[in-house]
C-alpha positions as CSV (number, residue, x, y, z in Angstrom):
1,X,0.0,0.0,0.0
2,X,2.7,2.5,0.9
3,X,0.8,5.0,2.3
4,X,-0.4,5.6,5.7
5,X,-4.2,5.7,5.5
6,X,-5.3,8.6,7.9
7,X,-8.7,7.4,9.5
8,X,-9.9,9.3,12.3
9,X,-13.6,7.7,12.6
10,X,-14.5,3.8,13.1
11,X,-17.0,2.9,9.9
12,X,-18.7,-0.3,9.5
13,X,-17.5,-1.5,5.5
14,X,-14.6,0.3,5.6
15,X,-11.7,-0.3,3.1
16,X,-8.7,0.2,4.5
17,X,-7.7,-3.9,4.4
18,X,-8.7,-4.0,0.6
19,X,-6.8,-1.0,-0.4
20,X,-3.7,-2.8,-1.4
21,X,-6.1,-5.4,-3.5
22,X,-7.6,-2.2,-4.9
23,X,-4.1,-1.2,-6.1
24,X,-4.8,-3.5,-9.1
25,X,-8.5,-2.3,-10.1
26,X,-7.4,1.5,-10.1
27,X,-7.6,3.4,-13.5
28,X,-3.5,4.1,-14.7
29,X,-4.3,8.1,-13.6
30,X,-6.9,10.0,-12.1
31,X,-7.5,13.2,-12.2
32,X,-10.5,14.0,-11.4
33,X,-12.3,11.5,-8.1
34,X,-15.5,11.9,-7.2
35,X,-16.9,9.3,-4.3
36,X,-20.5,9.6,-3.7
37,X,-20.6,7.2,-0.4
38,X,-17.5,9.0,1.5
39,X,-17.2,6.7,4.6
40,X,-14.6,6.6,6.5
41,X,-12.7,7.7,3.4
42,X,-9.7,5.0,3.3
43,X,-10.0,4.9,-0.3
44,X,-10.1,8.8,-0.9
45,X,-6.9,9.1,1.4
46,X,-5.5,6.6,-0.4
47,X,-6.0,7.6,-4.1
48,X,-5.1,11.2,-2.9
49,X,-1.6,10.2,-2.3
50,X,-1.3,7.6,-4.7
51,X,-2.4,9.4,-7.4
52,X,-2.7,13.5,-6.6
53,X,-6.0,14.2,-8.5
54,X,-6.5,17.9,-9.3
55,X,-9.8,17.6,-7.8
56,X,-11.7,15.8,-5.5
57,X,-15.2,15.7,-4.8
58,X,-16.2,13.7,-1.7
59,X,-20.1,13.2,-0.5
60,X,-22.4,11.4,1.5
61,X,-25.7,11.2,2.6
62,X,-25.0,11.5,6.5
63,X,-24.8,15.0,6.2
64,X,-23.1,15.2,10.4
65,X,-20.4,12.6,8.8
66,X,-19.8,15.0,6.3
67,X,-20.3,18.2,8.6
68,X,-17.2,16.4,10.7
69,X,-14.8,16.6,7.7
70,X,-15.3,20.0,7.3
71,X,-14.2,20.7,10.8
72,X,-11.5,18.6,10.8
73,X,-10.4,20.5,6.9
74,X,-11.1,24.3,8.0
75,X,-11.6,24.3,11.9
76,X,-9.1,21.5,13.3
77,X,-7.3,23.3,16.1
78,X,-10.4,24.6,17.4
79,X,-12.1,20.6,17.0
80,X,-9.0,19.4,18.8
81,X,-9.8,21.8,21.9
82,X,-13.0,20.2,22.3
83,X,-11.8,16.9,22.2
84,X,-9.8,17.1,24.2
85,X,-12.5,18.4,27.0
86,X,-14.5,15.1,26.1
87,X,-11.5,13.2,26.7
88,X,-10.4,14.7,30.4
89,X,-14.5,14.5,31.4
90,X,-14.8,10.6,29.6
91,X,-16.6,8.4,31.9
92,X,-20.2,6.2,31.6
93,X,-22.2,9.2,32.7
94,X,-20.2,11.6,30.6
95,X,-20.7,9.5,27.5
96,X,-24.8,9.1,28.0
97,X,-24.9,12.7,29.0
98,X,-22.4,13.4,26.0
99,X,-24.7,11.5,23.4
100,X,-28.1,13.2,24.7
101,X,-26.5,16.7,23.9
102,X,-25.2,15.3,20.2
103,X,-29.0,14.7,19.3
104,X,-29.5,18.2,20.5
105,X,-26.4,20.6,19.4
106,X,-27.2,23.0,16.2
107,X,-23.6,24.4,16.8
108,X,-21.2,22.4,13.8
109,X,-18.7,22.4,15.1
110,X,-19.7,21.4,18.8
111,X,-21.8,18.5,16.9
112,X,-18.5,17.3,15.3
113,X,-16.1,17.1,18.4
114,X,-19.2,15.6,20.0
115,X,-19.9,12.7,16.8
116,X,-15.6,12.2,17.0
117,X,-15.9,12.1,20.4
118,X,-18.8,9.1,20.6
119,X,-17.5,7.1,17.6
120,X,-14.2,6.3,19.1
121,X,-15.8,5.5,22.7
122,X,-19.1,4.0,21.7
123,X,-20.4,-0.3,21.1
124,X,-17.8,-1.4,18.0
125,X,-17.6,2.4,16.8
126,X,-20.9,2.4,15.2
127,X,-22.7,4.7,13.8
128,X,-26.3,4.0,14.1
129,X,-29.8,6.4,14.4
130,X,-33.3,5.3,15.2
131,X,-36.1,6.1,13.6
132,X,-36.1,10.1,14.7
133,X,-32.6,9.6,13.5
134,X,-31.1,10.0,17.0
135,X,-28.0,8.6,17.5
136,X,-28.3,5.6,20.2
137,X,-25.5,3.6,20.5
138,X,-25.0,2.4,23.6
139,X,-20.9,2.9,25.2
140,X,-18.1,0.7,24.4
141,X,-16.2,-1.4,26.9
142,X,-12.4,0.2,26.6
143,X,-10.4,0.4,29.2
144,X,-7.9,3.7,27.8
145,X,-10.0,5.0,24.3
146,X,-7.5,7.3,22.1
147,X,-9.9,10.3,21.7
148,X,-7.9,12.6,20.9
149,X,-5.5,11.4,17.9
150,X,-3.7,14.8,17.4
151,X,-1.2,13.6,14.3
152,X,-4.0,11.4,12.5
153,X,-6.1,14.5,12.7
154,X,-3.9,17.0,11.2
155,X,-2.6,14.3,8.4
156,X,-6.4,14.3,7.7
157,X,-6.7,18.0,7.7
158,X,-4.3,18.1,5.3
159,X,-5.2,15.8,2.8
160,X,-8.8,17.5,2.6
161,X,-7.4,20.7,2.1
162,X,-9.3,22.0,-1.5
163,X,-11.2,19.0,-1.2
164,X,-15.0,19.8,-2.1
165,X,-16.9,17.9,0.8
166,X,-21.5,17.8,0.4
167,X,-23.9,16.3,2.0
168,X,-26.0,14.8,-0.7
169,X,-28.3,11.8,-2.6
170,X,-25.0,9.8,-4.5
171,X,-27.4,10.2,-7.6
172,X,-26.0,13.5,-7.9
173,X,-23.2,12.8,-9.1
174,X,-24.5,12.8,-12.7
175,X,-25.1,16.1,-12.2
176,X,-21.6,17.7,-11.9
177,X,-19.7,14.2,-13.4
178,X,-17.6,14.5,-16.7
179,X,-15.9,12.0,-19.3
180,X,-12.7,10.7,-17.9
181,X,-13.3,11.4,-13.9
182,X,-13.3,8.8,-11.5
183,X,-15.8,7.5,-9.6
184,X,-15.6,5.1,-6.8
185,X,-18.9,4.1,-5.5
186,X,-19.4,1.8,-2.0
187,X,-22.7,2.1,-0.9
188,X,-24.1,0.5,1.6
189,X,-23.9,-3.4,0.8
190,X,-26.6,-5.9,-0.2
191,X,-27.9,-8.2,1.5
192,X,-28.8,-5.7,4.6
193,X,-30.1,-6.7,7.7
194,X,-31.2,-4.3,10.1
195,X,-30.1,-6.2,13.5
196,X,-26.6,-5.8,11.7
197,X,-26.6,-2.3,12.3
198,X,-25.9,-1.2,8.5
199,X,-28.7,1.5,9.0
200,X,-26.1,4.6,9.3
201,X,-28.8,7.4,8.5
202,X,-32.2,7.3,9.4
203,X,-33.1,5.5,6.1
204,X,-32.3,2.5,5.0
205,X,-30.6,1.3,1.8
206,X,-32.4,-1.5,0.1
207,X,-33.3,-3.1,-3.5
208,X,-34.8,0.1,-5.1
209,X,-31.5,1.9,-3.8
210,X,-29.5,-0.9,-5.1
211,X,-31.3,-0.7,-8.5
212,X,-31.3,3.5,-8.7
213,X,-27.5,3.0,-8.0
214,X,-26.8,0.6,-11.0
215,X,-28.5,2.9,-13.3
216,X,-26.5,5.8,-11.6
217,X,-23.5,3.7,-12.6
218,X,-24.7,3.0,-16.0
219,X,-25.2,6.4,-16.8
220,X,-21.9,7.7,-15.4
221,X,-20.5,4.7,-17.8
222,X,-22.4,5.9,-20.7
223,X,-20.8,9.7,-20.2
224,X,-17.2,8.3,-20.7
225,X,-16.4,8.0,-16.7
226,X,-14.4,5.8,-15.0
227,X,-16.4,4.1,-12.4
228,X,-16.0,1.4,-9.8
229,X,-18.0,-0.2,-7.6
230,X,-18.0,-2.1,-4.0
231,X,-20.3,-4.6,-2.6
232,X,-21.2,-8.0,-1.4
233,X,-21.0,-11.2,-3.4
234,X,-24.5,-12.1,-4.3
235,X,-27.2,-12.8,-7.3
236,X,-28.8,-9.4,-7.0
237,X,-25.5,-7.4,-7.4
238,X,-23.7,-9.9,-10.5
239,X,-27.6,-9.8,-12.1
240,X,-27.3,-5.5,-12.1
241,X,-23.9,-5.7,-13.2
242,X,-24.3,-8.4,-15.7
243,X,-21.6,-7.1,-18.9
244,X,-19.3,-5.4,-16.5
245,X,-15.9,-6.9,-15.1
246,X,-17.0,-8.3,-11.8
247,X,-14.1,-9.6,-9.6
248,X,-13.6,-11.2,-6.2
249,X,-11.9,-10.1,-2.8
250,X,-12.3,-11.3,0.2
251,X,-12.4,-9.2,3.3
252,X,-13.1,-9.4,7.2
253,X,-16.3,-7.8,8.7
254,X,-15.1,-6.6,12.0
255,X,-18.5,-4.4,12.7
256,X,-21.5,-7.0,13.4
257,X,-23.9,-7.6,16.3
258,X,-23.7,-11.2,15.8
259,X,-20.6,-12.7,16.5
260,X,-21.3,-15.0,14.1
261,X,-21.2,-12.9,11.6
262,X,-18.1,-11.9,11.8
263,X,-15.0,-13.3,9.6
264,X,-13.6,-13.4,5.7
265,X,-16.4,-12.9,3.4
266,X,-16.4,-12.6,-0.3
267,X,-16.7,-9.2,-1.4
268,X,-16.8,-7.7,-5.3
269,X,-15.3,-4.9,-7.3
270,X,-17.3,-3.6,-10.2
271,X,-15.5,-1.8,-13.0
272,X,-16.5,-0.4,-16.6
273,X,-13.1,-0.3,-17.4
């Protein structure tokens, strides 16, 4: 891989142990990367250093995901103050007290120390919201939890500096996409089960999704982009991508609420190219 890969939240699906599989299923240059489903963005800071695009466009429909990497681009010293407060006051009350005023603050910057703050102390890192999209994970059993990851951060901050960052639908992408960018799409994957926690907004992502996103990558193939896809290994996803070049990886789940459901699974990569 060669890189160091900058994460600063927990994500369940995220790609930081496929990255050097990915290596091979990258176009020769990119330019121009757009990635519609953001994440933890292991494979943005990865093509950023691999490959230096002039531009970047990074979105994602959890618009407080996306709201914390604008703090952590424009705002970071001022992020890392807060954090640190969290991190002196961290305790079981603190965090349920802590999470009651994220489902409450309007301030952004507040609401992203507070999101960074419950993601690296919470169950497994998860990210999940009920159905009045309240965040209500319960806390995490760790003994010392690194909060405050001052060097991580500011390699972050760095690598999202001129970095276009939007809350938004992945379909609009076609608006603003152009023959020869890149886009790498990694929604969330199919089969979905909600006791797995996969619901990381307060809507979930099922087969009408799954279909409106293979016509999204149709379309972005018919314009003369580059596009490649993640997801899991079953009928539905080789049926909507019947034509394309489809190709194995395996991978480890480390985020599940069953036990059992943790361990190498097969995976797929979707290219047009």
């Amino acid at each position: 891989m060669g890189v160091e890969i900058p994460l600063f939240v927990k994500w369940a699906g995220g790609k930081k142990q496929l990255l050097s599989k990915f290596e091979e299923f990258y176009p020769e240059n990119i330019e121009v990367y757009r990635e519609p489903f953001v994440g933890g963005g292991a494979v943005f800071f990865h093509v950023k250093q691999k490959f230096n695009p002039k531009k970047i466009f990074l979105s994602d429909y959890n618009s407080e995901l996306i709201n914390l990497y604008v703090q952590i681009r424009d705002n970071l010293s001022e992020l890392i103050k807060l954090l640190r407060i969290h991190a002196k006051n961290h305790s079981k009350d603190y965090y349920y007290e802590a999470r009651n005023a994220y489902n409450k603050e309007k301030d952004s910057l507040k609401k992203a120390a507070l999101l960074l703050y419950l993601n690296r102390t919470c169950f497994n890192g998860l990210f999940r919201v009920n159905s009045k999209n309240e965040f209500n994970v319960p806390i995490g059993s760790y003994k010392n939890p690194e909060i405050v990851r001052e060097e991580t951060l500011k390699k972050a901050s760095h690598l999202l500096k001129n970095v276009v960052a939007k809350a938004q639908d992945f379909k609009k992408v076609l608006e603003t996409a152009k023959k020869g960018d890149f886009v790498y799409l990694d929604p969330p994957y199919w089969p979905f089960k909600k006791n797995n926690f996969t619901s990381y907004t307060d809507l979930d992502f099922g087969r009408e999704d799954q279909v409106r996103l293979a016509e999204v990558f149709m379309k972005l193939d018919a314009k003369g982009c580059k596009v490649m896809l993640s997801n899991s290994d079953s009928e539905l996803i080789h049926k909507l991508y019947k034509g394309y070049n489809i190709r194995k990886v395996k991978a480890r789940r480390s985020i599940n609420s069953d036990a059992k459901g943790r361990g190498e699974i097969d995976e797929v990569v979707v290219t047009n190219y």
